[in-house]
N, C-alpha and C positions, 0 to 999 in steps of 0.2 A: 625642872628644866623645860626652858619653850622650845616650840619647833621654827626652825626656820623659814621664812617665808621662802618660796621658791623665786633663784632670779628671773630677772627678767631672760625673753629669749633671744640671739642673738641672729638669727636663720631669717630673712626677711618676711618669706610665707607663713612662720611659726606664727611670729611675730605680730603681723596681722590677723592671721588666725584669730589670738590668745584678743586682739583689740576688741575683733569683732564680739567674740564669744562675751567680753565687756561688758561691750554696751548693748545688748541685747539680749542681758539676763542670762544669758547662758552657764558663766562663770562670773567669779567674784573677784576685783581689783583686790590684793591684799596691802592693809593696811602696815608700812615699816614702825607702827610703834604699839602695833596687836602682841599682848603679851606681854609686854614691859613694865614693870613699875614709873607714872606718871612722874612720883617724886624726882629716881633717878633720871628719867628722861629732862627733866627742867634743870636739874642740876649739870649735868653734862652741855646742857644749851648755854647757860650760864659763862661754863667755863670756855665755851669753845668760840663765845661773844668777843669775850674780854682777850685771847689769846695771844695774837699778836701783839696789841697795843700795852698789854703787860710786857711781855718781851723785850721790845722793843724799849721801854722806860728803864729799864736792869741793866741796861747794857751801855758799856760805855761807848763812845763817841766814834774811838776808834775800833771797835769790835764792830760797831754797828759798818763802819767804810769797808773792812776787810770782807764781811759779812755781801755787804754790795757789789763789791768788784769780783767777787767769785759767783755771786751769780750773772753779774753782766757777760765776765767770761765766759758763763755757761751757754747763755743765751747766745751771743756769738762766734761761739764756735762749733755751732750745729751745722752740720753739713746739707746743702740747698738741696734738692733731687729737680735735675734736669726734667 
């Protein structure tokens, strides 16, 4: 089992901190695919390529409008903040 890269931090001074420490040697950027089998990593790329436009070909015509108008509703019916 690999270890998880630590995330990123979210505290603005942290944050800066971790940038500076970066790029002046200090600490090391880690890398999101340190640890992983390449294969898997390309296969996963693969499929996350193609996803939509798969989806989308499987579906009929009218799944696909249903599909549409619930996200439209979604999209407008978000509340504005004054």
């Amino acid at each position: 089992m690999t270890a998880k890269a630590p995330k990123r931090l979210r505290d603005a001074n942290q944050l800066a901190k971790q940038i500076v420490d970066i790029s002046t040697g200090s600490a090391r950027d880690q890398d999101p695919y340190e640890g992983k089998n390449p294969a898997a990593v390309e296969l996963g790329r693969r499929g996350g390529k193609k996803g939509g436009k798969a989806r989308a070909e499987t579906l009929t015509p009218e799944q696909r409008s249903k599909i549409a108008k619930k996200a439209a509703k979604a999209r407008w019916s978000k509340k504005v903040a004054d």
